[in-house]
Structures are given as structure tokens and as C-alpha cells.
C-alpha positions as a Markdown table, in Angstrom:
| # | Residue | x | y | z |
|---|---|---|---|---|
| 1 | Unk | -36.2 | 130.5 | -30.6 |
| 2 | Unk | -34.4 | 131.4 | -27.0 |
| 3 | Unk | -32.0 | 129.5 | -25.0 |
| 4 | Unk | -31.9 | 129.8 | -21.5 |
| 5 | Unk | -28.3 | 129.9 | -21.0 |
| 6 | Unk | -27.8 | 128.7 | -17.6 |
| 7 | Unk | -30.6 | 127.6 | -15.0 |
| 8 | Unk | -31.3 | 125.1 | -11.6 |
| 9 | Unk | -34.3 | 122.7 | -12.8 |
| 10 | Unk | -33.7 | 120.8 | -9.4 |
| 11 | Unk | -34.1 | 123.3 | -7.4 |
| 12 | Unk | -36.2 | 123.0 | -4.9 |
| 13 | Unk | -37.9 | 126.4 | -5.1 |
| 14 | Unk | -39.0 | 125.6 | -8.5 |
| 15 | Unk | -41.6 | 122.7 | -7.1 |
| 16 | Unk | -43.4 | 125.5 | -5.3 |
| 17 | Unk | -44.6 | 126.9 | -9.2 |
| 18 | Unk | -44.8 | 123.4 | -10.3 |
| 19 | Unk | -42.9 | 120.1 | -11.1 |
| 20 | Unk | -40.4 | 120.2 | -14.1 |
| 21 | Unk | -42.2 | 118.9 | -17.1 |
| 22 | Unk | -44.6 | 121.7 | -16.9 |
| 23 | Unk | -41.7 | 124.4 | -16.4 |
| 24 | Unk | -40.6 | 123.0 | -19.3 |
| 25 | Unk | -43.9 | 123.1 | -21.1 |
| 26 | Unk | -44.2 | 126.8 | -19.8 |
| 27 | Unk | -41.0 | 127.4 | -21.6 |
| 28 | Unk | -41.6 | 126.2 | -24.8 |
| 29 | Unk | -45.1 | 127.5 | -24.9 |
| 30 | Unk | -43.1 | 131.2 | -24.3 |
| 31 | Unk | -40.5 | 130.3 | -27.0 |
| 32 | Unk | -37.5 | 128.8 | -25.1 |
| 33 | Unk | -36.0 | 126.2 | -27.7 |
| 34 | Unk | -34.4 | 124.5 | -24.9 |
| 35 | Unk | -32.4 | 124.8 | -21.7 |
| 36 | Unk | -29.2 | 124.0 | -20.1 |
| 37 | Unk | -29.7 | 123.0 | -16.3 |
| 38 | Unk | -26.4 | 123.6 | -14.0 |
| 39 | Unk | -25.1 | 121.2 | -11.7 |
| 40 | Unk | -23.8 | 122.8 | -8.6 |
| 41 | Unk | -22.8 | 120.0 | -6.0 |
| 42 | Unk | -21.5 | 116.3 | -8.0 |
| 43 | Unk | -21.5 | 114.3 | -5.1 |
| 44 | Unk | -25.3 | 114.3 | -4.0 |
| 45 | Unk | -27.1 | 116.8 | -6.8 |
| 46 | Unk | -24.9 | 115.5 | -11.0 |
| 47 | Unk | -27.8 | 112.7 | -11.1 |
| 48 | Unk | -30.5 | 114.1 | -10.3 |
| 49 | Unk | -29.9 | 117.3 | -12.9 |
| 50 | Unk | -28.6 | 114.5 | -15.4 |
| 51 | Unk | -32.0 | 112.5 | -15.1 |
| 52 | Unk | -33.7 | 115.6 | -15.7 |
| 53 | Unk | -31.9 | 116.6 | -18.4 |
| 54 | Unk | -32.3 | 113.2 | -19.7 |
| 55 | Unk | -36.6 | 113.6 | -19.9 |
| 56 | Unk | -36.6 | 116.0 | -22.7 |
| 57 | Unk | -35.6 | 117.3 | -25.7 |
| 58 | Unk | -33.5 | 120.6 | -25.5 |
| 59 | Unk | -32.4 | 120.2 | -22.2 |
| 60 | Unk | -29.1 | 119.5 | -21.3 |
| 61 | Unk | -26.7 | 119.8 | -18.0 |
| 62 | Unk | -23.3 | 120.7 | -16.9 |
| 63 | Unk | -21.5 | 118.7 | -14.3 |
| 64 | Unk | -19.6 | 120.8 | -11.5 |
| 65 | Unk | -19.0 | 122.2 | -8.3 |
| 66 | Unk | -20.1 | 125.8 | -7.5 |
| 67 | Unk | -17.7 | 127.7 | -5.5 |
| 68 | Unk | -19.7 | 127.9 | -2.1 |
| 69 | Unk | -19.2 | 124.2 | -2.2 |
| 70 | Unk | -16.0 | 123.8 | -2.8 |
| 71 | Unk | -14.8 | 123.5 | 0.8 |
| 72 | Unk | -17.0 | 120.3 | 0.9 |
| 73 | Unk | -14.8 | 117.6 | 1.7 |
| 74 | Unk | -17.2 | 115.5 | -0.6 |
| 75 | Unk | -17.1 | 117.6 | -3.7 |
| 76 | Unk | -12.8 | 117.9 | -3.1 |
| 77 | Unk | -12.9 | 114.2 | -3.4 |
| 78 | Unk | -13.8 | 114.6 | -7.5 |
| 79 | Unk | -10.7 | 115.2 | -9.4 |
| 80 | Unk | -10.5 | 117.2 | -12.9 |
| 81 | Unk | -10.6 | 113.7 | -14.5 |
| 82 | Unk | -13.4 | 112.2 | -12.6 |
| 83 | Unk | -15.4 | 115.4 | -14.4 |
| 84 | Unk | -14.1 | 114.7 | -17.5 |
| 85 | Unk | -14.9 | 111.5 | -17.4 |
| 86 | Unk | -18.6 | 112.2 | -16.1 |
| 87 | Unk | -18.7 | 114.5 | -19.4 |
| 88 | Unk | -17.5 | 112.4 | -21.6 |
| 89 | Unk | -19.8 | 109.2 | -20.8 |
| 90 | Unk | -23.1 | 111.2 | -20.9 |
| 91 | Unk | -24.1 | 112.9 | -24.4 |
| 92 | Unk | -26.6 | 115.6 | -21.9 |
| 93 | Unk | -23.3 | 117.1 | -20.2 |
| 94 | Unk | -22.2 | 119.9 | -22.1 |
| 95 | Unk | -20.5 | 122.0 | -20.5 |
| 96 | Unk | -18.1 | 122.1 | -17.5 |
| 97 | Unk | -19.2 | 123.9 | -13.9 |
| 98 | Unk | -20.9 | 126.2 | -12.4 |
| 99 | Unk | -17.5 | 127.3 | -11.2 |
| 100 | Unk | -15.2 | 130.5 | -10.5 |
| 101 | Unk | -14.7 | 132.4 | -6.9 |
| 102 | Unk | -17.7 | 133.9 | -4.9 |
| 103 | Unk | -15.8 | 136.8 | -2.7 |
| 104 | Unk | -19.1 | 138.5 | -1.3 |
| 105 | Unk | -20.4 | 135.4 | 0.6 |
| 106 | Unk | -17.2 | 133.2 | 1.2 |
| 107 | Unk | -19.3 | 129.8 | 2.1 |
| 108 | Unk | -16.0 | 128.5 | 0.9 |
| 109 | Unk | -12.1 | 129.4 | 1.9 |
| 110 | Unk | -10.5 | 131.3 | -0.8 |
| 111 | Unk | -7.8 | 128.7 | -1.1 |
| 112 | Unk | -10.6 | 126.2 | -1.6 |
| 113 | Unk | -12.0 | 127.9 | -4.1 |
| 114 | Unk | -9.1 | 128.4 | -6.5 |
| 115 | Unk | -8.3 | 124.8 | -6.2 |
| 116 | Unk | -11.6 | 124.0 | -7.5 |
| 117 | Unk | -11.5 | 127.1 | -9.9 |
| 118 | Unk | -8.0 | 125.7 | -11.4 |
| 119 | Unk | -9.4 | 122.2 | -11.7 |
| 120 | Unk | -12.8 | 122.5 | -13.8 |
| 121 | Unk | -10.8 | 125.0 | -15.8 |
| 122 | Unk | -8.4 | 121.6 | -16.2 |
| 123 | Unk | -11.4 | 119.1 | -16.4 |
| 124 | Unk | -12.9 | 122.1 | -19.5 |
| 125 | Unk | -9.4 | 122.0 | -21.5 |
| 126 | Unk | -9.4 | 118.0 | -21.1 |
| 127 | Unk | -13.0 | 117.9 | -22.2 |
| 128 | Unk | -13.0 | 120.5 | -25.0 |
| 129 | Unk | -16.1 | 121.3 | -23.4 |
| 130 | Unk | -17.1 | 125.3 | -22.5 |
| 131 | Unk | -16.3 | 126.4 | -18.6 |
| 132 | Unk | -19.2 | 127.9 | -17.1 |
| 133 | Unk | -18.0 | 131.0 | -14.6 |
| 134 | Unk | -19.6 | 132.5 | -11.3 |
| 135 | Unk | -17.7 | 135.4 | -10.5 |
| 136 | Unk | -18.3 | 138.0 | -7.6 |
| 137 | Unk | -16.1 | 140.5 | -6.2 |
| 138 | Unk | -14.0 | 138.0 | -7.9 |
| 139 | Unk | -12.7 | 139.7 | -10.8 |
| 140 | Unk | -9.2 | 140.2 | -10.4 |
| 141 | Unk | -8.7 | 136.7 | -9.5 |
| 142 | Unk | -10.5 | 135.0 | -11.7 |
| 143 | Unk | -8.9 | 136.6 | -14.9 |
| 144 | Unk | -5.9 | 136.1 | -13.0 |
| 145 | Unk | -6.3 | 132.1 | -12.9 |
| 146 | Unk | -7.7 | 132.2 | -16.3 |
| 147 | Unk | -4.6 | 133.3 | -17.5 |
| 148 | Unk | -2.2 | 131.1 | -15.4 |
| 149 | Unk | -4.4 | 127.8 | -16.6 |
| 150 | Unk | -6.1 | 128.6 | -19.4 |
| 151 | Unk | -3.5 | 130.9 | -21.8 |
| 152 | Unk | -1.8 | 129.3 | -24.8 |
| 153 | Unk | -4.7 | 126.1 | -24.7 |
| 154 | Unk | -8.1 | 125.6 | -26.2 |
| 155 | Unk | -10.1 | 127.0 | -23.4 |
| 156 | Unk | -13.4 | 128.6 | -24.3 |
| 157 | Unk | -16.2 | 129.6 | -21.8 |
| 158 | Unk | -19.0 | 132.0 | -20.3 |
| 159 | Unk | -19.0 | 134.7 | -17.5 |
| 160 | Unk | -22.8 | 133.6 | -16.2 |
| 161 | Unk | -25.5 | 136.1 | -15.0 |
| 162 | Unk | -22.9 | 138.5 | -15.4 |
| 163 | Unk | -23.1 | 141.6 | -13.4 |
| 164 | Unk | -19.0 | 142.3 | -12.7 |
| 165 | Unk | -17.1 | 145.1 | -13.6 |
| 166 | Unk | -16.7 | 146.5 | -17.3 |
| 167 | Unk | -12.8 | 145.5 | -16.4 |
| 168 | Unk | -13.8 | 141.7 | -15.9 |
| 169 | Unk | -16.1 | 142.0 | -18.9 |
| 170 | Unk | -13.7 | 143.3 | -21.0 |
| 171 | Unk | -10.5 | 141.0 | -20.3 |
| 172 | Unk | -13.3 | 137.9 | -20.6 |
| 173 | Unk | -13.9 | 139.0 | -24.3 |
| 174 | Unk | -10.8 | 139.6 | -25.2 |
| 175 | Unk | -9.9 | 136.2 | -23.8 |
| 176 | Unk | -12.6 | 134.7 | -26.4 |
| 177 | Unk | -15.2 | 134.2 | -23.7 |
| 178 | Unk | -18.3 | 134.8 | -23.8 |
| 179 | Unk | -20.9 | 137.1 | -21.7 |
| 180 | Unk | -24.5 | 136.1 | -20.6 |
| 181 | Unk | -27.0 | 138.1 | -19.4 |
| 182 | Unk | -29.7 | 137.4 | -16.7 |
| 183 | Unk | -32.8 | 139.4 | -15.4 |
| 184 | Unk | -30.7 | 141.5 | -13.5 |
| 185 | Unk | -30.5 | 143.5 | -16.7 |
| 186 | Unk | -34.4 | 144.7 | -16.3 |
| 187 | Unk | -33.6 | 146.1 | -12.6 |
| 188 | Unk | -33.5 | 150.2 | -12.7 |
| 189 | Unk | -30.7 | 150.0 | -10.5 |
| 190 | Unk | -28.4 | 148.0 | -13.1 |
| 191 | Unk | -27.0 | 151.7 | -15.1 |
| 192 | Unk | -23.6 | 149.7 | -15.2 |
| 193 | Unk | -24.4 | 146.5 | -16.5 |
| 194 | Unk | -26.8 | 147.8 | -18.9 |
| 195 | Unk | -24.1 | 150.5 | -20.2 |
| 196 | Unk | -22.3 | 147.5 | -20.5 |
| 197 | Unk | -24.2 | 145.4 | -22.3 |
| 198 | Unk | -24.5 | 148.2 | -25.2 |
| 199 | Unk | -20.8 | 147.3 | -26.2 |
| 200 | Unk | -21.3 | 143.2 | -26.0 |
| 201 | Unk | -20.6 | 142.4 | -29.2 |
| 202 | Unk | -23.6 | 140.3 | -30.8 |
| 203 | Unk | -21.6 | 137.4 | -31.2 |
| 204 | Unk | -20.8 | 137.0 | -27.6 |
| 205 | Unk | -24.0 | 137.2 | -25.8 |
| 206 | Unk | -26.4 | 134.7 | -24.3 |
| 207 | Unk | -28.8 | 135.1 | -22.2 |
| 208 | Unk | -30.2 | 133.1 | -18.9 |
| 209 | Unk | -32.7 | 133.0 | -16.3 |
| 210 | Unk | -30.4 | 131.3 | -13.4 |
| 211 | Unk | -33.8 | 130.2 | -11.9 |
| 212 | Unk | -35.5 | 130.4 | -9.6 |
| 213 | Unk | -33.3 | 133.4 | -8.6 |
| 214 | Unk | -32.9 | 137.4 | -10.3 |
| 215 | Unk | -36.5 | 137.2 | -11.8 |
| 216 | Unk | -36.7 | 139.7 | -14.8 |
| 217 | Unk | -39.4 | 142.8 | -14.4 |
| 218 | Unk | -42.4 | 143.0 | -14.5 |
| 219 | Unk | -41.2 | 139.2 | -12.3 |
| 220 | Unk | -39.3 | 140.5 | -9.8 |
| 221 | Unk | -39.6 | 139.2 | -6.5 |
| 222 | Unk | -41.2 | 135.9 | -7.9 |
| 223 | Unk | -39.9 | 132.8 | -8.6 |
| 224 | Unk | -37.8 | 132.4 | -11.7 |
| 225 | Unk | -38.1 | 130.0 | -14.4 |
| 226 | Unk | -37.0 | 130.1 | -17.9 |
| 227 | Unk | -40.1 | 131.3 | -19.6 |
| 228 | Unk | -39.3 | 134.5 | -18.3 |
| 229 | Unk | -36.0 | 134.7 | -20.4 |
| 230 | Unk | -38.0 | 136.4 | -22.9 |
| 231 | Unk | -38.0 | 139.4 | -20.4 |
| 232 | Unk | -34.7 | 139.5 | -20.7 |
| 233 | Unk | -34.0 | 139.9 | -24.4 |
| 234 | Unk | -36.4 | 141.9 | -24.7 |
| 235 | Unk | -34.1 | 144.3 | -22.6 |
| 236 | Unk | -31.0 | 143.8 | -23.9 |
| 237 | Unk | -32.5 | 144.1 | -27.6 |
| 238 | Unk | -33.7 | 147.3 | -26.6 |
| 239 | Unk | -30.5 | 148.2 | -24.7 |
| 240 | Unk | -28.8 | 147.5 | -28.3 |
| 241 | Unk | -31.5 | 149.0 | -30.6 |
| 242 | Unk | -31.8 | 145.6 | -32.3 |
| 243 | Unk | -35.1 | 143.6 | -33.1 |
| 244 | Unk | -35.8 | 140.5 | -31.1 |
| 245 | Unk | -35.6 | 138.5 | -33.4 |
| 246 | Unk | -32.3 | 139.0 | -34.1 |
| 247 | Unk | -31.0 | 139.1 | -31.1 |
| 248 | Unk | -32.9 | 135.5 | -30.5 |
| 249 | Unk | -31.3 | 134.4 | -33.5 |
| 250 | Unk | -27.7 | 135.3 | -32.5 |
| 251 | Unk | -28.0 | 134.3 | -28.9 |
| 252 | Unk | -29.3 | 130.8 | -30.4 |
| 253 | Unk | -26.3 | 130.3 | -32.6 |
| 254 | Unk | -24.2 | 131.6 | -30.0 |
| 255 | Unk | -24.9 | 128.9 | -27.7 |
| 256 | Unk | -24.4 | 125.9 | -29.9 |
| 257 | Unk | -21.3 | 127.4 | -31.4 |
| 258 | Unk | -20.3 | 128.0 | -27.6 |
| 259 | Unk | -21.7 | 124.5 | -26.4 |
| 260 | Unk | -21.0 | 122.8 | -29.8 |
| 261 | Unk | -22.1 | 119.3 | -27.7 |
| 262 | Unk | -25.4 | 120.2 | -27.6 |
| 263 | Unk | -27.9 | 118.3 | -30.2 |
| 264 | Unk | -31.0 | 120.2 | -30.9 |
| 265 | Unk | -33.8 | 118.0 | -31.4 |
| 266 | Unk | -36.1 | 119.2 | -34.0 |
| 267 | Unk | -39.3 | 116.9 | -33.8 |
């Protein structure tokens, strides 16, 4: 079995390969166990990817704002306990984000952005629940704020779709995060993340489609959905000179030690 890590079952690109229950059904029939869906806006998007969530087994949600929103004056209404307490009251929520700092596009203002950084990294120590990390051209900053919030407390997480320096990668495992691993990894351009990816150790890596964007080869340049996350451990079992298996196996148990909230349903 394969988890896709992190992916955007609302989106609306998606409904141009078909509605969810049959990207879903596409999924399983490829071998993704299940599926965690990522809220990126809470104000006008956290129901609709908890509903979905809510239809089937093996699929659960986050509850967030991703940094290009958080200049919204609607998301900076939610407060670290108003996510918590979104988290807490819904057994699909488990984990807390997408968050972190987006330097390369800058929808948001920086200062913006590591307010609402600083408080899902709160919201994830309150809830004991994982904090899910976007970082881009970022990396200084965000293992900066990691540190000023997060040292000396409970606070466990992912670096998602990771394609950052070796530096960022580095300081997030020795943090105790964890590193996961999208499609990017198949691209011929990606020397970097896939020297990188050599050294992961096994018990830190997942792996993700972020769908409907970074399709995996032979994909690329087609909508993504999270069948195709079996292009991608195929690469990065190759990458380490393990079987797939194995590295199915250890991404698995990675993700429910990581999101220990999350109830696979075995009918």
C-alpha cells in the first residue's frame, strides 16, 4: 500500500479528469491505501475538503492557510485556537496547514506570512497534531521560525513536495521532521533533489502527488492525481537501491506514525 502524502482533491483542475469518487477509485485501483487532502484557504475552501474527506475511507484533510493567502484579511481573522479547535472537533483533520513562507511568488507580504507561519506552528503544538510546511526560497526563515516557536515543545512535522536546499533538508531532519517527496523527483533536471534524496533516511520519507500540479514522468505536463504516486516511489526506490515494496511499506508506517490521527479503515 501507498499514501499520497499531501494533495488538493477540491481543486478545480481535478474535475477536468473526472469528479472525486473516481480519482479515488483510480487510486486505489493503482494501490494508494488512502490520501490526505490539504486545505489551503479556511474561510471559503476547510468544508468543502472536510466533506470530501468525509465520503471515503482513507482520506483525510488538514485544516490551514497556505502562505499566498495569508494576506487575506478573511483567513487573518482565524486565530491559532480557532484551528485547533476546527482539528479537534472533526476526527478527518489530521494534520495542521499547508503552511510556511513562499519567497518566489510573494502573493502574500512577508510579514503576513510569518504571522501565519508562527501561528499554525502554535495551533500544531496546541493540537499535537503534525505541521505541514511549504517552503520556497524560504529556507533560512523558515528554520529560523521553527526554532524561535517550535524548540524545546512537542512539535513534529513535514517539509511537503520538497525541492529546497540540502541545508533546509538537513536542519528539518535534525529537527525530527520529516521530508516528502513529489514528482518533481522523476524530472531530469532535479540532479539536487535526487542527490538528496539518496541520504533521506528511510524512516523519514513520504511521498505525495500535490495534485493536480508536478505530475511524475512519463505524466508530465498532465494533470496530477494520486494514482500517479506510484511514479514516484518508484524513483526514489530506485534513487535508494531499495525494492518498492519496502519503500511502500516504510513510507506507509511513516505517515501514520507522522499523522498518528489518522484511522485506517480496513474493510
Amino acid at each position: 500500500m501507498i499514501i499520497d502524502s499531501h494533495c488538493h482533491l477540491n481543486n478545480k483542475r481535478l474535475l477536468n479528469i473526472g469528479e472525486p469518487s473516481l480519482i479515488v477509485k483510480r487510486a486505489r485501483d493503482a494501490g494508494i491505501g488512502g490520501m490526505l487532502t490539504i486545505n489551503c484557504r479556511i474561510h471559503d475552501e476547510f468544508d468543502e475538503v472536510l466533506g470530501l474527506a468525509s465520503q471515503f475511507d482513507n482520506v483525510w484533510c488538514s485544516v490551514g492557510t497556505h502562505p499566498h493567502d495569508a494576506g487575506d484579511e478573511n483567513e487573518k481573522k482565524f486565530t491559532a485556537a480557532d484551528i485547533v479547535e476546527k482539528a479537534k472537533s472533526n476526527a478527518k483533520v489530521i494534520g495542521i496547514g499547508e503552511t510556511g513562507l513562499d519567497y518566489f511568488y510573494k502573493h502574500s507580504p512577508i510579514d503576513d506570512q510569518h504571522e501565519n507561519f508562527r501561528k499554525h506552528i502554535h495551533a500544531s503544538i496546541e493540537s499535537g497534531l503534525p505541521l505541514i510546511v511549504h517552503a520556497r526560497e524560504a529556507d533560512d526563515d523558515i528554520i529560523r521560525i521553527l526554532r524561535e516557536e517550535g524548540s524545546g515543545s512537542k512539535l513534529s512535522g513535514v517539509l511537503h513536495c520538497f525541492s529546497s536546499t540540502r541545508k533546509l533538508g538537513e536542519e528539518a531532519l535534525d529537527f525530527g521532521f520529516y521530508i516528502s517527496i513529489s514528482g518533481m523527483v522523476t524530472f531530469k533536471k532535479s540532479v539536487d533533489l535526487q542527490d538528496f534524496v539518496k541520504d533521506i533516511p528511510l524512516d523519514r520519507l513520504l511521498v505525495e502527488t500535490d495534485a493536480p500540479y508536478l505530475a511524475p514522468e512519463p505524466h508530465r505536463g498532465h494533470i496530477n492525481e494520486p494514482a500517479f504516486t506510484v511514479h514516484t516511489l518508484q524513483k526514489v526506490a530506485a534513487l535508494k537501491s531499495v525494492a518498492e515494496e519496502e519503500l511502500a511499506s516504510a513510507t506507509t508506517e511513516n505517515f501514520f506514525k507522522l499523522f498518528s490521527k489518522a484511522k485506517l479503515h480496513e474493510g
